[in-house]
KOLVO-604623 format. One record per atom (N, C-alpha, C): residue number from 1; atom name; x, y, z; residue in one letter. Coordinates in pm, whole numbers, plus 32768, in hexadecimal, padded with zeros to 4 digits. Example, Ala and Ser with C-alpha at 12.3 -4.5 7.8 and 13.67 -1.06 7.14 Angstrom:
REM residues 2
   num   atomo     xx     yy     zz   residuo
     1       N   8527   7DC7   830C         A
     1      CA   84CE   7E3E   830C         A
     1       C   8528   7EB6   830C         A
     2       N   8505   7F1F   82C4         S
     2      CA   8557   7F96   82CA         S
     2       C   850A   8003   8313         S
REM end
This chain:
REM residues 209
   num   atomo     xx     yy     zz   residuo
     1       N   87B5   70B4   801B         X
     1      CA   87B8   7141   7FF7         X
     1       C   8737   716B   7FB3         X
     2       N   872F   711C   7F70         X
     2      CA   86AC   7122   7F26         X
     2       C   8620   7147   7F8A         X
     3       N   8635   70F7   7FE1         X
     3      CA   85A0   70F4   8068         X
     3       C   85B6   717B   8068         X
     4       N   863A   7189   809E         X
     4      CA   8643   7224   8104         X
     4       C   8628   728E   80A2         X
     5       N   8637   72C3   8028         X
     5      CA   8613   732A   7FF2         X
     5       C   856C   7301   7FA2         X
     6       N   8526   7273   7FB4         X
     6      CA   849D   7291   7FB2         X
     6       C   847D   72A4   8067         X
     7       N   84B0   729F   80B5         X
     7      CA   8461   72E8   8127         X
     7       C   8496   7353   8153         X
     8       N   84C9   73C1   80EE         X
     8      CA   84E9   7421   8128         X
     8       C   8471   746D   809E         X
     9       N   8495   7438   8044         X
     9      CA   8441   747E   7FD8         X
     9       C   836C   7457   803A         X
    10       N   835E   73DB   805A         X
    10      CA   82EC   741C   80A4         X
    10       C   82F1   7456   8120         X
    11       N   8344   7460   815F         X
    11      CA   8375   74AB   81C4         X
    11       C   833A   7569   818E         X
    12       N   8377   75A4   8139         X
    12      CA   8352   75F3   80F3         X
    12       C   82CD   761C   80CB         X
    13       N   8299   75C9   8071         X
    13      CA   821F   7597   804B         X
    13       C   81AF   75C2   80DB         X
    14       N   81B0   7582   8145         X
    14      CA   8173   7589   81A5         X
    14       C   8175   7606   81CC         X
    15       N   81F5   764F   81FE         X
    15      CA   81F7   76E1   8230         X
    15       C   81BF   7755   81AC         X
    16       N   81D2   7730   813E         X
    16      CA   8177   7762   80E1         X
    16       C   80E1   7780   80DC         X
    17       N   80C6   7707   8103         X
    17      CA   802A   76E9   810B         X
    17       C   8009   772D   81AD         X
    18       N   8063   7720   820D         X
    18      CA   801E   775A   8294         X
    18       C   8030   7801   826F         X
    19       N   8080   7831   8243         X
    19      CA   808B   78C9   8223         X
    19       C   8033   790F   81CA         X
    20       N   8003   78CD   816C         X
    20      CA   7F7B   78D6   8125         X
    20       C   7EEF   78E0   814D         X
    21       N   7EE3   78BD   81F2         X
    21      CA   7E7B   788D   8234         X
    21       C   7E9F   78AB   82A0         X
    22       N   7EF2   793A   82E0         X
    22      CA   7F06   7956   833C         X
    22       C   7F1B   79E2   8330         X
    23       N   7ECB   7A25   8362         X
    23      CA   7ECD   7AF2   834C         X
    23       C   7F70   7B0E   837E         X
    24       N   7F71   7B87   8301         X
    24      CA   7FE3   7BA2   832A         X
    24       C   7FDC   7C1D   8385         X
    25       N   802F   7C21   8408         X
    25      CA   8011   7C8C   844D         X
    25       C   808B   7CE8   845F         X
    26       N   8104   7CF2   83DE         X
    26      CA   814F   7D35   83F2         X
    26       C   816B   7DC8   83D2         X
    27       N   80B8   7DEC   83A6         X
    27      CA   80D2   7E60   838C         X
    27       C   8096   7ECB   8410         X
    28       N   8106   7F30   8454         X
    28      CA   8117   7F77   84D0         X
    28       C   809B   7FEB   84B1         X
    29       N   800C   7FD2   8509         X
    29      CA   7FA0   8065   84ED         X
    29       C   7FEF   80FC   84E7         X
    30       N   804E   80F7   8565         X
    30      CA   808B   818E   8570         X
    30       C   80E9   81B2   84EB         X
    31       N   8119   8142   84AF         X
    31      CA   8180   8162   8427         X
    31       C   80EB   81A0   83D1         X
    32       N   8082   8131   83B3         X
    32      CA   8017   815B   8355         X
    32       C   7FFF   81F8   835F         X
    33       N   7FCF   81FC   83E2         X
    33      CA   7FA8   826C   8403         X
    33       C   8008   82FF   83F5         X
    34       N   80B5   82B8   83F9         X
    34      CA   80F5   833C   83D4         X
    34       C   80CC   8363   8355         X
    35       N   80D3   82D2   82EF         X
    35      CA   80E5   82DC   8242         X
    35       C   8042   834F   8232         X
    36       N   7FFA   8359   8277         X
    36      CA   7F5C   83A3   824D         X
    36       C   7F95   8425   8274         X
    37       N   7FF0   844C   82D0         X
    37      CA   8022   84E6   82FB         X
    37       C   8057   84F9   8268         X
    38       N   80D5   84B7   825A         X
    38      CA   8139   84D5   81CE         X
    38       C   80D1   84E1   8173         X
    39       N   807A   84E4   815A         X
    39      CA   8019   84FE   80C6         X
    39       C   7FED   8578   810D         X
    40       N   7FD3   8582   8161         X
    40      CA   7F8D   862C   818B         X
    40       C   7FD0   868E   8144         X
    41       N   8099   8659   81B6         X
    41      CA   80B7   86B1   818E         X
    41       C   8112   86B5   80EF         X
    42       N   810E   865A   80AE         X
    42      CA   811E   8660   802E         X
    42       C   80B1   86C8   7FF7         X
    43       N   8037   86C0   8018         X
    43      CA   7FCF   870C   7FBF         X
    43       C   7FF9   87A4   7FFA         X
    44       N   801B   87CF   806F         X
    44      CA   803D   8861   8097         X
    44       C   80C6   8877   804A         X
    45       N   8110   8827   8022         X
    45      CA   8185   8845   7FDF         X
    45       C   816A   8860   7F3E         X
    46       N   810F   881F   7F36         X
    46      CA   80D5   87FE   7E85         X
    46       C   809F   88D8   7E5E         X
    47       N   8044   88C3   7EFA         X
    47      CA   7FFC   8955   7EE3         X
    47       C   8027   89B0   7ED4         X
    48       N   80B0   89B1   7F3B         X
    48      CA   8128   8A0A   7F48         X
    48       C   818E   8A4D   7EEC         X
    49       N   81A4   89B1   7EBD         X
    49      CA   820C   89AE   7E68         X
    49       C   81D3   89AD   7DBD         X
    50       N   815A   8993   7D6F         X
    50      CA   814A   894E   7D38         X
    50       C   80C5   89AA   7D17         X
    51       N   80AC   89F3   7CE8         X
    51      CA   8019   8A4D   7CF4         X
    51       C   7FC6   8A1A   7C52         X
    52       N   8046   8A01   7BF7         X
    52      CA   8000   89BE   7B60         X
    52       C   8056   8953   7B5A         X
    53       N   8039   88E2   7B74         X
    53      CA   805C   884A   7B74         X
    53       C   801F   881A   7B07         X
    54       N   7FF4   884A   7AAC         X
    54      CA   7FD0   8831   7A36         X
    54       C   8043   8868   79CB         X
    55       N   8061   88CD   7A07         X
    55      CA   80DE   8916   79B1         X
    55       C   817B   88E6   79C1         X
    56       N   817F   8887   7A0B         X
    56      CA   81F8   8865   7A5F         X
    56       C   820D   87D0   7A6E         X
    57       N   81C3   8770   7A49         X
    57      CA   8194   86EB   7A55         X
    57       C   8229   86BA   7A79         X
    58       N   82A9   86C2   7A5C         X
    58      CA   82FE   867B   7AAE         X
    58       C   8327   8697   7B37         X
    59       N   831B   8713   7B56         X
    59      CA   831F   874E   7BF4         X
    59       C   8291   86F9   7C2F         X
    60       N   8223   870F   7C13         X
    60      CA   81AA   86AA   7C20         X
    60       C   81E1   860F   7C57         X
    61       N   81F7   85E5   7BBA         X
    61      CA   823E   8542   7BE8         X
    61       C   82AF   8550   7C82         X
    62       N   82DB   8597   7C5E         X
    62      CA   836F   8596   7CDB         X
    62       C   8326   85A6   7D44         X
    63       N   82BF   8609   7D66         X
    63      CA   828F   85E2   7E06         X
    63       C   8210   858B   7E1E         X
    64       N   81EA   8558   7DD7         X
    64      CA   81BC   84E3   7DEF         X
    64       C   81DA   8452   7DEB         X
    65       N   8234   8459   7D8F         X
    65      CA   82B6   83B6   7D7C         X
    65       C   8303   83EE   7E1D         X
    66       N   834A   8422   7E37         X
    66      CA   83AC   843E   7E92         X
    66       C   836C   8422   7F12         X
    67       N   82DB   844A   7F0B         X
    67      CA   8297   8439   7FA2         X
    67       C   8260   8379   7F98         X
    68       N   8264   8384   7F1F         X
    68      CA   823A   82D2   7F28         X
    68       C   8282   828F   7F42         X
    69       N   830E   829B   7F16         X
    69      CA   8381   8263   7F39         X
    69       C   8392   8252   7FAC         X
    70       N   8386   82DA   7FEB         X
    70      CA   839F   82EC   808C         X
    70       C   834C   82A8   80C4         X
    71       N   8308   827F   809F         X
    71      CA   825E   822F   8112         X
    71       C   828D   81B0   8107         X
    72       N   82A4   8197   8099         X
    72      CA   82D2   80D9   8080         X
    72       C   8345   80BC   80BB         X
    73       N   83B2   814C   80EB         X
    73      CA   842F   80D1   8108         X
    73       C   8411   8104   8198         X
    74       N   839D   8155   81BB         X
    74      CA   838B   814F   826D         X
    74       C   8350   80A8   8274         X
    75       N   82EB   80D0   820E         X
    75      CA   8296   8031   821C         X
    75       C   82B9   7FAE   8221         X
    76       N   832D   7FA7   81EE         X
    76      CA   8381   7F2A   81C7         X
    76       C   83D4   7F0A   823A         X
    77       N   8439   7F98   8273         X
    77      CA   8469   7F7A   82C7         X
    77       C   8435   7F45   8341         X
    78       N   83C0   7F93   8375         X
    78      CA   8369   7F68   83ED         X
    78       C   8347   7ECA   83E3         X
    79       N   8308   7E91   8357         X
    79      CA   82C5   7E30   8342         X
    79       C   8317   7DBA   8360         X
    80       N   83AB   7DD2   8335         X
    80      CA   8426   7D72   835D         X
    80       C   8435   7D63   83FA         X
    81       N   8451   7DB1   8439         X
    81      CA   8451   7DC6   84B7         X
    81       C   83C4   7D79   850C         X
    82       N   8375   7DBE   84EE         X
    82      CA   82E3   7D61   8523         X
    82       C   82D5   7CEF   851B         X
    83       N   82CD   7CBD   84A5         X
    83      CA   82C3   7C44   8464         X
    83       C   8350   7BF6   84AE         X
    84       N   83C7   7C25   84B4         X
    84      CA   83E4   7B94   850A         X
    84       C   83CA   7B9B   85AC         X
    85       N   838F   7C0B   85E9         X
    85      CA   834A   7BE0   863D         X
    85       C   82E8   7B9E   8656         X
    86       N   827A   7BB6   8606         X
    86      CA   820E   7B75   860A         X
    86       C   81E5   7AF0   85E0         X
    87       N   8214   7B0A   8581         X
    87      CA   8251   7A79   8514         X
    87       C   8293   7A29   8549         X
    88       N   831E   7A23   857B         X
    88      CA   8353   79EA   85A3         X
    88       C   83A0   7977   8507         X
    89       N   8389   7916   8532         X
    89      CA   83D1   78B8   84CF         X
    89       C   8396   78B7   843C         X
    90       N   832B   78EB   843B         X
    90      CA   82DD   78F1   83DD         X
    90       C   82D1   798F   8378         X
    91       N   8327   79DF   83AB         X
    91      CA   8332   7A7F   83A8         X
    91       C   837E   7A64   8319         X
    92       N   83E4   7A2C   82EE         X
    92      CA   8415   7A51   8238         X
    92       C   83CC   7A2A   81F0         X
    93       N   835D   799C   81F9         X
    93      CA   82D6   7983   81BB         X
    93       C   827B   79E0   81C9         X
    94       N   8255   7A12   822F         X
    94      CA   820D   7A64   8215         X
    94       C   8230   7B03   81D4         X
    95       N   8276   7B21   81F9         X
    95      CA   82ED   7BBB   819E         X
    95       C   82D0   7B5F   8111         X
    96       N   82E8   7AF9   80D0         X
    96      CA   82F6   7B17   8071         X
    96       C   826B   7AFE   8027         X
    97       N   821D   7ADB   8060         X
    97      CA   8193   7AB5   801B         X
    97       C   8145   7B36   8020         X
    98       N   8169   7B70   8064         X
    98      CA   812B   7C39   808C         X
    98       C   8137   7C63   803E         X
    99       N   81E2   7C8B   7FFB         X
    99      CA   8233   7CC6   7F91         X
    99       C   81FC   7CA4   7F0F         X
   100       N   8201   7C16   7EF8         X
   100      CA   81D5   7BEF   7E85         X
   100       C   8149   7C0B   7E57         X
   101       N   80D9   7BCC   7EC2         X
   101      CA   8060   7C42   7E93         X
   101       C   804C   7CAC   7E67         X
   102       N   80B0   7D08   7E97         X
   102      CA   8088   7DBE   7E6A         X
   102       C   8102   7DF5   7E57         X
   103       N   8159   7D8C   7DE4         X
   103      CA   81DF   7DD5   7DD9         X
   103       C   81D9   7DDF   7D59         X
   104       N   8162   7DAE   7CDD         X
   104      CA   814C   7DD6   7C51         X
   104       C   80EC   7E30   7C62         X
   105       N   80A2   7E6A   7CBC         X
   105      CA   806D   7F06   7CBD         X
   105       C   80BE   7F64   7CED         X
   106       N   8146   7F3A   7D27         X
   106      CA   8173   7F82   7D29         X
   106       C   81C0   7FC5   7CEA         X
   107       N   820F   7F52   7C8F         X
   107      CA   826C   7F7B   7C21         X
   107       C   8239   7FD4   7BBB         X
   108       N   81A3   7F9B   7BA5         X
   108      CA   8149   7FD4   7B3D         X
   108       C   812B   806C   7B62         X
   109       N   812D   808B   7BC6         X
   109      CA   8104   8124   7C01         X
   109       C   816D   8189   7C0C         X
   110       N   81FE   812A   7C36         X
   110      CA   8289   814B   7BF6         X
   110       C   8272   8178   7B63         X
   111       N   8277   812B   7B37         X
   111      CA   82A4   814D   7A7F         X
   111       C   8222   8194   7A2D         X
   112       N   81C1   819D   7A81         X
   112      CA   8149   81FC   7A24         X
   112       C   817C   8276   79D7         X
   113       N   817F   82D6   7A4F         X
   113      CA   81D6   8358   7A1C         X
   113       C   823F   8349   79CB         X
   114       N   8281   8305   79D3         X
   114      CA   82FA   82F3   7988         X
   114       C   82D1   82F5   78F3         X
   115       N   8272   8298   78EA         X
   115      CA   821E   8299   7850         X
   115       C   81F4   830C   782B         X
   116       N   8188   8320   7872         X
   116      CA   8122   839D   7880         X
   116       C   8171   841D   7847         X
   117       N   81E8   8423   788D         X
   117      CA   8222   849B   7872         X
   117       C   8275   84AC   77F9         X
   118       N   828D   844E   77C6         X
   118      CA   8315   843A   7756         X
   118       C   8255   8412   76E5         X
   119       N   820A   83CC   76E1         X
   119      CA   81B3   839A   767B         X
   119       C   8144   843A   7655         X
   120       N   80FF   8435   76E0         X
   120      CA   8088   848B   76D4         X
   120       C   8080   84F6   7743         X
   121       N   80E4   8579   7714         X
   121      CA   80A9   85BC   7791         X
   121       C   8026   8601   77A4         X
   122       N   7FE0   861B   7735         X
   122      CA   7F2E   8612   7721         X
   122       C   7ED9   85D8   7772         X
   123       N   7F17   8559   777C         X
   123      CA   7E98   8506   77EF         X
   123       C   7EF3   8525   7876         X
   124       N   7F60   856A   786A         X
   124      CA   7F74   8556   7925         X
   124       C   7F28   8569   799D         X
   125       N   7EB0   85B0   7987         X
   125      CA   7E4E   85C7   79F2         X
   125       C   7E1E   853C   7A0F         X
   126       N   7E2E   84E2   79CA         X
   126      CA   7DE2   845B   79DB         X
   126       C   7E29   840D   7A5A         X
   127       N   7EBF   8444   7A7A         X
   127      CA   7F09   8402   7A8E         X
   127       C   7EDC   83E5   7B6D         X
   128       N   7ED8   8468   7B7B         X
   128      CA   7E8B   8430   7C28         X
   128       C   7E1F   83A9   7C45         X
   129       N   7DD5   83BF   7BC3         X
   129      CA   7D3A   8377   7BBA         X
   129       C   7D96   82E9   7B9C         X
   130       N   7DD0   82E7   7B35         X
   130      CA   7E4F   8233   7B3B         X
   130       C   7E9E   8228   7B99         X
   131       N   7E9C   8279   7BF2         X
   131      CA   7F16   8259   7C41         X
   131       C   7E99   8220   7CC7         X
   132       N   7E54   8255   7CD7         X
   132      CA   7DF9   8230   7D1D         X
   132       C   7DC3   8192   7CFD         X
   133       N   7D8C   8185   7CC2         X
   133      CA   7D4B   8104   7C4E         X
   133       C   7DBB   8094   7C6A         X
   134       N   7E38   80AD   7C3C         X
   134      CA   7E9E   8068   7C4C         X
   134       C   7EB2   802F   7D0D         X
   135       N   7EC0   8072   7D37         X
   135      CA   7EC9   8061   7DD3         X
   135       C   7E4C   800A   7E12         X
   136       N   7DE2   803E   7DD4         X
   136      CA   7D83   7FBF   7E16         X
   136       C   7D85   7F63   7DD8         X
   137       N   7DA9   7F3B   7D6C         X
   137      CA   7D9D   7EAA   7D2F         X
   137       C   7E09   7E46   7DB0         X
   138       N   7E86   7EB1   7DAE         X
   138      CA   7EFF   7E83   7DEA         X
   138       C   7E9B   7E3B   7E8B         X
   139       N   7E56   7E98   7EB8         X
   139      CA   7E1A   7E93   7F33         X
   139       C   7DD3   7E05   7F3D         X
   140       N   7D86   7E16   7ED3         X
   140      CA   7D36   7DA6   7EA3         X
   140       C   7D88   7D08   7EB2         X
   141       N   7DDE   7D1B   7E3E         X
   141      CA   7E2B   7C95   7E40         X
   141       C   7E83   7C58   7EDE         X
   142       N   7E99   7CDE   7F36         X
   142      CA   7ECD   7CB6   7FC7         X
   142       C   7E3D   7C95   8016         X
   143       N   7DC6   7CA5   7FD3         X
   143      CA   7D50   7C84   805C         X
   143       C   7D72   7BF3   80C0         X
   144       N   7D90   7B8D   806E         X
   144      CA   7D58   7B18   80BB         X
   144       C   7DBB   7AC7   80DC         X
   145       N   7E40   7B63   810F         X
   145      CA   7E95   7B08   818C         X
   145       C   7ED0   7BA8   81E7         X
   146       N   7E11   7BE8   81F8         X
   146      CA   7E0D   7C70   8230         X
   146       C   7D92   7C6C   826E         X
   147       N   7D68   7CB7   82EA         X
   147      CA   7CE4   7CBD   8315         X
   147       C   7C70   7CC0   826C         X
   148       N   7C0C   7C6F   8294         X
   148      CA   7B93   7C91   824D         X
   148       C   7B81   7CFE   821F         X
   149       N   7B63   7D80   825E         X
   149      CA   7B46   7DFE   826E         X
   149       C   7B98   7E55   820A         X
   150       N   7C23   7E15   8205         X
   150      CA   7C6B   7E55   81B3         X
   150       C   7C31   7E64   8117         X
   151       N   7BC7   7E0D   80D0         X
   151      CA   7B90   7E2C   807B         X
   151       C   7B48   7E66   8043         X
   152       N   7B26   7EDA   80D7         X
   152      CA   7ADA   7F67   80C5         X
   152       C   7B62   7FDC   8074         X
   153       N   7BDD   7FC5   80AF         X
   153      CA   7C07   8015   807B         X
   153       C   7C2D   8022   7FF7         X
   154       N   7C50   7F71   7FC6         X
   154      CA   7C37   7F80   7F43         X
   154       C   7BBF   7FC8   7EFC         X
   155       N   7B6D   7FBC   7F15         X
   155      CA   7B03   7FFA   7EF1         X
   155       C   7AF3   8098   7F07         X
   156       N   7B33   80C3   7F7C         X
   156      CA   7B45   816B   7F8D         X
   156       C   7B93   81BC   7EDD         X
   157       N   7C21   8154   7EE0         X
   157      CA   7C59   8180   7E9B         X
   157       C   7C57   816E   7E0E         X
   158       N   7BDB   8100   7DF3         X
   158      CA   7BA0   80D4   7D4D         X
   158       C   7B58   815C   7D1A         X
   159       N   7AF9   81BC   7DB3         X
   159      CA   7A7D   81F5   7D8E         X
   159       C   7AD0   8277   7DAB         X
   160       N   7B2D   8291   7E01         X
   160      CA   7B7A   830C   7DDD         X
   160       C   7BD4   8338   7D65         X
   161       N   7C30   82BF   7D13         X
   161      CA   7C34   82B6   7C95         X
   161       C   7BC8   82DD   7C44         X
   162       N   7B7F   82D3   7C24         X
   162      CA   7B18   82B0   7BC6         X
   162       C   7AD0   834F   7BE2         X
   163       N   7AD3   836A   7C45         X
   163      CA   7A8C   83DE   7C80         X
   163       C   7B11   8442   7C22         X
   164       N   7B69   8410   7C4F         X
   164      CA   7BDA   84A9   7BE7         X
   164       C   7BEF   8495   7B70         X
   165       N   7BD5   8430   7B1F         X
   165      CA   7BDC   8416   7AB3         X
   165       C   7B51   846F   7A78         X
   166       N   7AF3   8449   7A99         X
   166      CA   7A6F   8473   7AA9         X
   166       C   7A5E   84F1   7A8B         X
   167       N   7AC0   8570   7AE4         X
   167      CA   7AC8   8603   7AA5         X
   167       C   7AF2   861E   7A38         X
   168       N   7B43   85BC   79DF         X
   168      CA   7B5B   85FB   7942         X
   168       C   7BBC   8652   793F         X
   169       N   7BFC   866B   797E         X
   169      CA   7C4C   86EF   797F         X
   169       C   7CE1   870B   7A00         X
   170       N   7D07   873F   79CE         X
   170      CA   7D7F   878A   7A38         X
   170       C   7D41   87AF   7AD1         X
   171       N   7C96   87B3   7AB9         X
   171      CA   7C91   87A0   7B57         X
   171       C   7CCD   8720   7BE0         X
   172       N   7CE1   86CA   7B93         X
   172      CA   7CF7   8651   7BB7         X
   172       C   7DAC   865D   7BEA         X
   173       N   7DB1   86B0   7BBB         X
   173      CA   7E68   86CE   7C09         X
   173       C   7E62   8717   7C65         X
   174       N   7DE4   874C   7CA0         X
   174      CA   7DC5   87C4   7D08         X
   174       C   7E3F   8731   7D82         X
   175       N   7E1B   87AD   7DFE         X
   175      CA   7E84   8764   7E58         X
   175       C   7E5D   86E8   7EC3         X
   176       N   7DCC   871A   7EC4         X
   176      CA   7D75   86DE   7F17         X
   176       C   7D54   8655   7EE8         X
   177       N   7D6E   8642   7E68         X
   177      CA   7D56   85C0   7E3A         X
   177       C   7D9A   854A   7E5D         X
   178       N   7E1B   8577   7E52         X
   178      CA   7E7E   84F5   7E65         X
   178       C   7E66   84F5   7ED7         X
   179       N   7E84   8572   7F5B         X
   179      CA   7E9B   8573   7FBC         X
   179       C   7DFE   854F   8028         X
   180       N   7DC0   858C   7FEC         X
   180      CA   7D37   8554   804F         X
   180       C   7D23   84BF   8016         X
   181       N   7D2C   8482   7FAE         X
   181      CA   7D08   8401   7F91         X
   181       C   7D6B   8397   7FD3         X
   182       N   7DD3   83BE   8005         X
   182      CA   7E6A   836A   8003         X
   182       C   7E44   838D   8081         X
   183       N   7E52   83F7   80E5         X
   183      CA   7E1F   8409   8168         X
   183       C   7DBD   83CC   81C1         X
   184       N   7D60   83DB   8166         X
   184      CA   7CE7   838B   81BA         X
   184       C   7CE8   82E1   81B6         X
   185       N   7D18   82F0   811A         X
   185      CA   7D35   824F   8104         X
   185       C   7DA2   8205   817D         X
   186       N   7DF0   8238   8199         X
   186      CA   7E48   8222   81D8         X
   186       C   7E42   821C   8263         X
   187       N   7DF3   827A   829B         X
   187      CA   7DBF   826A   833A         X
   187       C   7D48   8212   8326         X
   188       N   7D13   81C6   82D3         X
   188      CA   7C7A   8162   8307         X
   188       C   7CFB   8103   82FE         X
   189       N   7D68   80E5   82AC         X
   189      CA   7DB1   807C   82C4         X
   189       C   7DED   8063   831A         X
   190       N   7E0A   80E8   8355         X
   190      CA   7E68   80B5   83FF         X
   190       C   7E22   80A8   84A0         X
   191       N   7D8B   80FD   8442         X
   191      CA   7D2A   80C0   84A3         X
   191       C   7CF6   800B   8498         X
   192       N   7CD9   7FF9   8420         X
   192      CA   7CBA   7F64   83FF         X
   192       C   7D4A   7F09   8457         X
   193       N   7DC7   7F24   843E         X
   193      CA   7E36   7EC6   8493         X
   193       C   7E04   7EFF   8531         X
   194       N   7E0A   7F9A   8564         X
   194      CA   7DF7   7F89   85CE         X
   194       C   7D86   7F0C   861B         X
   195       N   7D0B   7F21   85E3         X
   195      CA   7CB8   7EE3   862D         X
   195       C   7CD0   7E60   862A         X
   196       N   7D1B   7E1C   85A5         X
   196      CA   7D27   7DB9   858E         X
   196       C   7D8E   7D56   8610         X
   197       N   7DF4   7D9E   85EF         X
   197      CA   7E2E   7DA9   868E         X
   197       C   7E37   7D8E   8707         X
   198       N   7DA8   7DC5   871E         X
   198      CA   7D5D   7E05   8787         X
   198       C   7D4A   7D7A   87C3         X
   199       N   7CCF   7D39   8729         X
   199      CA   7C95   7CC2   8754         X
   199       C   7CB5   7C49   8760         X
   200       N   7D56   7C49   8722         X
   200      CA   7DC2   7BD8   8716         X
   200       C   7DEF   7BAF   87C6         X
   201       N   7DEA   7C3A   8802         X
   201      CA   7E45   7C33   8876         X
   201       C   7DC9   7C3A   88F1         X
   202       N   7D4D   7C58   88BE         X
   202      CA   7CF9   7C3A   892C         X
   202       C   7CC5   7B90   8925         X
   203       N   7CFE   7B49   8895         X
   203      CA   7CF5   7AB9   8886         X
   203       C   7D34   7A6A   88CD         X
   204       N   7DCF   7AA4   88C7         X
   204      CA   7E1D   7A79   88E8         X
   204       C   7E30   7A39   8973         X
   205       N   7DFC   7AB3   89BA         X
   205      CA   7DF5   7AB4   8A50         X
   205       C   7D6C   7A78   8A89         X
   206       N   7D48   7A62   8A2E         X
   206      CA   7CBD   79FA   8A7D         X
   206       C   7CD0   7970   8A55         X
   207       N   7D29   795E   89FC         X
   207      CA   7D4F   78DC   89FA         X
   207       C   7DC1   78B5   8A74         X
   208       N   7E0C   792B   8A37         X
   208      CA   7E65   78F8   8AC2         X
   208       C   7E5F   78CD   8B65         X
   209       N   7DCD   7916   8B79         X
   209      CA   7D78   7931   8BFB         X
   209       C   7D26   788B   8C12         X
REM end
C-alpha cells in the first residue's frame, strides 16, 4: 500500500511538473474578444447612466464589479469546456494552475471597493488606476503557462493604471478609462490566443504531415 500511494503521489508530482511547462490553451479568442465588447459597452452605460461617477461611487462600483463578474464566469465557463478538449487528461491540472495564478488578483480587485468605499471615499478616483495595476500583476503572474506575448499586456495594463492614477483627480472615473483600457487590453489578448492558435495548429499539421 505503501508503494502504491508513493506512485500515485509521483504520479501527480509529474503531471504537475508537465502542466507547468505546457501553455495553457484554454482560454477561447472569441470569449476574449466578447469580454473587450462588454467594457465598451459598460463605458456607454457608465456615460448614460452615470454622468457624475464621482458623486455616486457605489452605482460606479456596481457597473463595473457586475461587468467583471460577467467576463469571468463567461471566461471560466469557456475555459472548462476548452480545456478538456484540448487538454484532454491533463485539462483539471491545467484549470487549476490557470486559476491559481490570477485568482489573488482577482479576489484583491473583488474586495478593493469594498474597502475604498466603507474606508476612503476621497481617494475613490484612485480606484480605476488599482483596478488596472491589480489586473496586470494578475496577468503577469499567469505569463509563463501563456503565450510569451502575453507580457505586453501586462504591461498595457501597469502603464494604463499608472496613466489614471497619474490625473490626480475624478478625471480618472471618466468612462473611457476603464472602458478603453479594459477594451483594448482585452482584444491584444484574444488576438495574442488567436494567433497563438493559429501557430499551434499550423504545427500541428506539419508534424502530422
Amino acid at each position: 500500500m505503501a508503494d502504491l500511494n508513493r506512485a500515485l503521489i509521483d504520479i501527480r508530482s509529474i503531471r504537475r511538473q508537465v502542466a507547468q511547462t505546457t501553455e495553457f490553451r484554454g482560454y477561447g479568442p472569441a470569449t476574449l474578444f466578447a469580454t473587450a465588447i462588454m467594457a465598451l459597452l459598460a463605458g456607454v452605460t457608465q456615460a448614460c447612466w452615470l454622468p457624475e461617477p464621482a458623486a455616486h461611487p457605489v452605482q460606479y462600483v456596481a457597473i463595473w464589479l457586475t461587468t467583471g463578474l460577467f467576463c469571468a464566469a463567461l471566461i471560466t465557463t469557456q475555459m472548462l469546456t476548452r480545456a478538456n478538449r484540448i487538454h484532454s487528461g491533463m485539462a483539471d491540472e491545467m484549470v487549476r494552475m490557470a486559476v491559481s495564478q490570477f485568482l489573488p488578483a482577482a479576489v484583491a480587485g473583488a474586495a478593493l471597493p469594498c474597502v475604498m468605499l466603507r474606508v476612503s471615499v476621497s481617494a475613490f478616483w484612485m480606484l480605476p488606476g488599482l483596478w488596472q495595476i491589480i489586473f496586470s500583476l494578475g496577468v503577469f503572474a499567469s505569463c509563463r503557462c501563456l503565450p510569451r506575448q502575453m507580457i505586453l499586456v501586462g504591461v498595457w495594463f501597469l502603464l494604463t493604471g499608472l496613466a489614471s492614477i497619474g490625473l490626480g483627480d475624478a478625471r480618472s472615473l471618466a468612462p473611457a478609462t476603464m472602458s478603453g483600457a479594459f477594451a483594448i487590453g482585452m482584444a491584444i489578448v484574444g488576438s495574442i490566443h488567436y494567433l497563438s492558435s493559429r501557430i499551434y495548429s499550423r504545427r500541428a499539421s506539419i508534424d502530422e504531415d
